[in-house]
RODO-2510 file (C-alpha; in nm, 4 decimals, decimal comma):
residues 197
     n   res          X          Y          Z
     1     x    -0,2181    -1,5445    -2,5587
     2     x    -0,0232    -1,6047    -2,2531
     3     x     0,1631    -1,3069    -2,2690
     4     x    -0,2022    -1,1321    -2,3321
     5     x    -0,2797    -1,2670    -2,0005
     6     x    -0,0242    -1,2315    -1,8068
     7     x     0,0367    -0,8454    -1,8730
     8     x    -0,3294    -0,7548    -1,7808
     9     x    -0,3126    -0,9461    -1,4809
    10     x     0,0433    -0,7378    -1,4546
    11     x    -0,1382    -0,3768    -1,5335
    12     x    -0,4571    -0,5082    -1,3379
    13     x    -0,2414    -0,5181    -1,0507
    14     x    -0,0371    -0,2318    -1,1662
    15     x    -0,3597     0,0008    -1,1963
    16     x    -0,4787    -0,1575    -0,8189
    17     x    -0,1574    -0,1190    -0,6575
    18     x    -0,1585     0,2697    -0,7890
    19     x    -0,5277     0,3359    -0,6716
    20     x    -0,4513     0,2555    -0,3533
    21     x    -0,1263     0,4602    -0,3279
    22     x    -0,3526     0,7471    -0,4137
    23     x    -0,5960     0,6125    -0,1689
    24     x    -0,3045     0,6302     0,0516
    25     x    -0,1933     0,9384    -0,0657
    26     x    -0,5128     1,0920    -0,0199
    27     x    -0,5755     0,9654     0,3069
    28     x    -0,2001     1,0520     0,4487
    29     x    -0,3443     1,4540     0,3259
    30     x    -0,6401     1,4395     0,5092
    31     x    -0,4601     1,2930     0,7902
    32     x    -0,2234     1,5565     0,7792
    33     x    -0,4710     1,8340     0,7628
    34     x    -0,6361     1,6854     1,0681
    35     x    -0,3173     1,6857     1,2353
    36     x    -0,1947     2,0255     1,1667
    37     x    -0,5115     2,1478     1,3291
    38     x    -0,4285     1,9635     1,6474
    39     x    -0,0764     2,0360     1,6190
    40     x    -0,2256     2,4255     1,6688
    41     x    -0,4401     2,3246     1,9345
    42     x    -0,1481     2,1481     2,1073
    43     x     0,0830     2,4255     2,1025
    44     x    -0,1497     2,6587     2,2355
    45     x    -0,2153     2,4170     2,5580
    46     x     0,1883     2,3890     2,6097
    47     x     0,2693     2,7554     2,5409
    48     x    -0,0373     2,8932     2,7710
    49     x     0,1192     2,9127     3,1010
    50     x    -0,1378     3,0045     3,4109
    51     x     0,1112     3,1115     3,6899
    52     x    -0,0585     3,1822     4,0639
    53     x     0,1837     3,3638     4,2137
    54     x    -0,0455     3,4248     4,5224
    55     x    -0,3401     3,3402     4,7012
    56     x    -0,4333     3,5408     5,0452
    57     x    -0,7631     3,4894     5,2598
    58     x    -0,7709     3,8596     5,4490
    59     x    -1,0263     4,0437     5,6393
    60     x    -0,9131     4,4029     5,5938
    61     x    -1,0530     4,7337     5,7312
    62     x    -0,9921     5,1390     5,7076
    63     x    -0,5951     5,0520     5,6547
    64     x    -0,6646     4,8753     5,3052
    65     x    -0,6336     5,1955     5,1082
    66     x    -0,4166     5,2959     4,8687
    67     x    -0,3893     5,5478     4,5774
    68     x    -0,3033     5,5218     4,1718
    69     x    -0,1907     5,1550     4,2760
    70     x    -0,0069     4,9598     3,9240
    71     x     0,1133     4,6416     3,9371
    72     x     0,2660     4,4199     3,6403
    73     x     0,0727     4,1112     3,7559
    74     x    -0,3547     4,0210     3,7294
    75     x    -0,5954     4,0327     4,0578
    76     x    -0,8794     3,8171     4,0997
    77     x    -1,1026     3,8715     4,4424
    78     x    -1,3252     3,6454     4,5497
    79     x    -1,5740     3,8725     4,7837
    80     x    -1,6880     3,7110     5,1054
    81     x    -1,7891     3,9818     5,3191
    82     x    -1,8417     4,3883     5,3978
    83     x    -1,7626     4,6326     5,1010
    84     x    -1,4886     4,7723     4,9200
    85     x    -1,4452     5,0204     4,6039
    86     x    -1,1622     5,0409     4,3245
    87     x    -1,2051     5,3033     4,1298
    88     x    -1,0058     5,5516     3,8717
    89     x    -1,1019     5,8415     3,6658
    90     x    -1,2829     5,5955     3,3925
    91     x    -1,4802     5,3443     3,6427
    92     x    -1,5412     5,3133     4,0147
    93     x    -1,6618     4,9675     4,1214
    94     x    -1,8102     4,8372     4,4234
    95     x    -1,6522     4,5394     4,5671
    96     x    -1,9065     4,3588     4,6956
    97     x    -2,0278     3,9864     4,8520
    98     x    -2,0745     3,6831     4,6155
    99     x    -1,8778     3,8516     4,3232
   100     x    -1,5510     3,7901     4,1704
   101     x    -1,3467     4,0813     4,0243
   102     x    -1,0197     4,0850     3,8130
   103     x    -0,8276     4,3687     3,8003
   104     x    -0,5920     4,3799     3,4688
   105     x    -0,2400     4,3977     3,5112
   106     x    -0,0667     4,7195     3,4725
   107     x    -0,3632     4,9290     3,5155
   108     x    -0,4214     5,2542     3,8051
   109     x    -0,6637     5,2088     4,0511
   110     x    -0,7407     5,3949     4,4047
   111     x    -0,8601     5,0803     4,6585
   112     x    -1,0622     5,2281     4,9323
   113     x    -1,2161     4,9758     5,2288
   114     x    -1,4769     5,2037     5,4929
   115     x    -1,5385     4,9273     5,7102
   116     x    -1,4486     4,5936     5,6619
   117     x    -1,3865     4,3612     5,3599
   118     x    -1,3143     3,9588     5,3774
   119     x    -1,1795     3,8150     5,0625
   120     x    -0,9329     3,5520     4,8772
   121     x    -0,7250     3,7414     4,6332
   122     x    -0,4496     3,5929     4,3878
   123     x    -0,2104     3,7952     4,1943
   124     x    -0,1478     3,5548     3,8420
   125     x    -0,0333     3,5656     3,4876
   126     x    -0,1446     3,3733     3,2331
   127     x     0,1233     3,3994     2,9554
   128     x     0,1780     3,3188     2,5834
   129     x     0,5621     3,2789     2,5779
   130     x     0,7552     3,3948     2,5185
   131     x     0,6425     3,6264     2,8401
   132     x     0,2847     3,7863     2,6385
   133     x     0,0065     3,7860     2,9125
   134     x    -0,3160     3,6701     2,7377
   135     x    -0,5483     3,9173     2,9823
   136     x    -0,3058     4,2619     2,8358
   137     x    -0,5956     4,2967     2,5906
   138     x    -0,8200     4,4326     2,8907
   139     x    -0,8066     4,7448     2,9762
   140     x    -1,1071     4,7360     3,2941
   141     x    -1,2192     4,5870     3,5980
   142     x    -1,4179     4,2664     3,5098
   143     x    -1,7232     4,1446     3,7247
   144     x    -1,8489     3,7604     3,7406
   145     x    -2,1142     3,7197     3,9670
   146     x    -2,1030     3,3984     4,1754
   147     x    -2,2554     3,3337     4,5212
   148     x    -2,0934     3,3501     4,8797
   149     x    -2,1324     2,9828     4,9051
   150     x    -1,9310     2,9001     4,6145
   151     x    -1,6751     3,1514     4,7226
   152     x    -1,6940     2,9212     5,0867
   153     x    -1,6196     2,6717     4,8921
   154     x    -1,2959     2,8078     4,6569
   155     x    -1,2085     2,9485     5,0055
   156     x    -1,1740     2,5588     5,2120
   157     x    -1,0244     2,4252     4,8620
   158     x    -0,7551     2,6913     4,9235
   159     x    -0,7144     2,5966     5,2948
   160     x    -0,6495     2,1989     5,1610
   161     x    -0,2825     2,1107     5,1245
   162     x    -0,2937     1,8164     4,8727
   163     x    -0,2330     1,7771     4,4693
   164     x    -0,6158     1,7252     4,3519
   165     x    -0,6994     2,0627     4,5460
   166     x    -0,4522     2,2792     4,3433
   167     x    -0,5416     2,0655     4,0196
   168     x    -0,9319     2,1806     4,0812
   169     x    -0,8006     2,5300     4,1715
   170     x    -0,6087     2,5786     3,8391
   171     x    -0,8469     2,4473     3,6032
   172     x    -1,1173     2,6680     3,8758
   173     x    -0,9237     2,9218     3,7570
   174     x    -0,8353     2,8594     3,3751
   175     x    -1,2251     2,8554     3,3540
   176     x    -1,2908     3,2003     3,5402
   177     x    -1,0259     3,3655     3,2463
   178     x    -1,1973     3,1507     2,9949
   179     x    -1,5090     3,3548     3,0511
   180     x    -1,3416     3,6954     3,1167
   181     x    -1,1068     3,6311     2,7387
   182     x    -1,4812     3,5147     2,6142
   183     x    -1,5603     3,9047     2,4307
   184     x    -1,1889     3,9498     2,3515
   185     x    -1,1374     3,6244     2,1505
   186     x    -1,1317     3,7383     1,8069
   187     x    -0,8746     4,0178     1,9010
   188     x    -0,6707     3,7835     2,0997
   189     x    -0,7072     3,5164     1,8069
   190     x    -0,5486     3,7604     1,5821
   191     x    -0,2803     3,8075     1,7410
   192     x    -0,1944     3,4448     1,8075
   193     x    -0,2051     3,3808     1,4711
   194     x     0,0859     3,6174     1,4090
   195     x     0,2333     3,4116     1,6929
   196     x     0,1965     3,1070     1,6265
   197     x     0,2833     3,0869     1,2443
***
């Protein structure tokens, strides 16, 4: 009778000490799953690289024109003042006050100025290493509206020479090409996935 005992309480313990192993087990899965979805998500933030290579405040007149213009790097103007045009033999587009534009990298463009035109430019990349810049998918000239005072403002951020200034710039920014990538993300999410596994 003893021995009775004493081997149920044995497989009783047995049969706990195995439910939770699979409890364990099952858990340690989950976790797992959970995991490899961040692990995505994390290696997506390190290998996105946003990398300003300039930023110019200019008022520029009759002398700001060039023709079939290329260059391997991204625009972005931020429009202050006057007018401008940038146009091809697919689009022409007016440059003008409270807008930002973004010019794609490696694309032709004639830049024409008739009078005068104030803005803050930066030429950027914002790569997928190894050396795959995220904006290649876009082919035209993209328009966000904004306001001349916000512009003011992105404009005296610029003029500041201190860490939390650039930190707001960046992520400024990151959240501009956010909404540009916005109508190419399935595309884009495609290819990453080729990437990235």
């Amino acid at each position: 009778m003893f021995f009775l005992f004493e081997n149920m309480y044995f497989f009783s313990f047995l049969l706990k000490y195995l439910l939770d192993c699979g409890k364990i087990i099952i858990r340690k899965r989950c976790d797992e799953g959970l995991n490899h979805k961040f692990q995505y998500i994390t290696d997506l933030c390190n290998c996105l690289r946003l990398e300003i290579m300039y930023i110019f405040h200019r008022t520029l007149d009759t002398s700001w024109h060039f023709d079939d213009l290329c260059n391997d790097y991204n625009r972005l103007y931020f429009v202050l003042d006057g007018h401008g045009r940038v146009f091809n033999n697919e689009e022409s587009v007016d440059l003008l006050p409270g807008n930002i534009y973004m010019i794609p990298a490696n694309s032709h463009y004639n830049y024409r100025c008739e009078d005068h035109l104030e803005k803050i430019f930066l030429h950027f990349h914002l790569r997928i290493m190894p050396e795959r810049d995220v904006l290649s998918n876009i082919k035209r000239i993209v328009k966000i509206e904004s306001s001349v005072d916000e512009i003011e403002k992105i404009k005296d951020i610029c003029y500041e020479e201190d860490i939390m200034s650039a930190m707001f710039f960046q992520n400024y920014i990151r959240s501009l090409t956010a909404k540009i990538l916005e109508p190419y993300s399935d595309h884009i999410n495609r290819e990453l996935d080729l990437y990235m596994k």
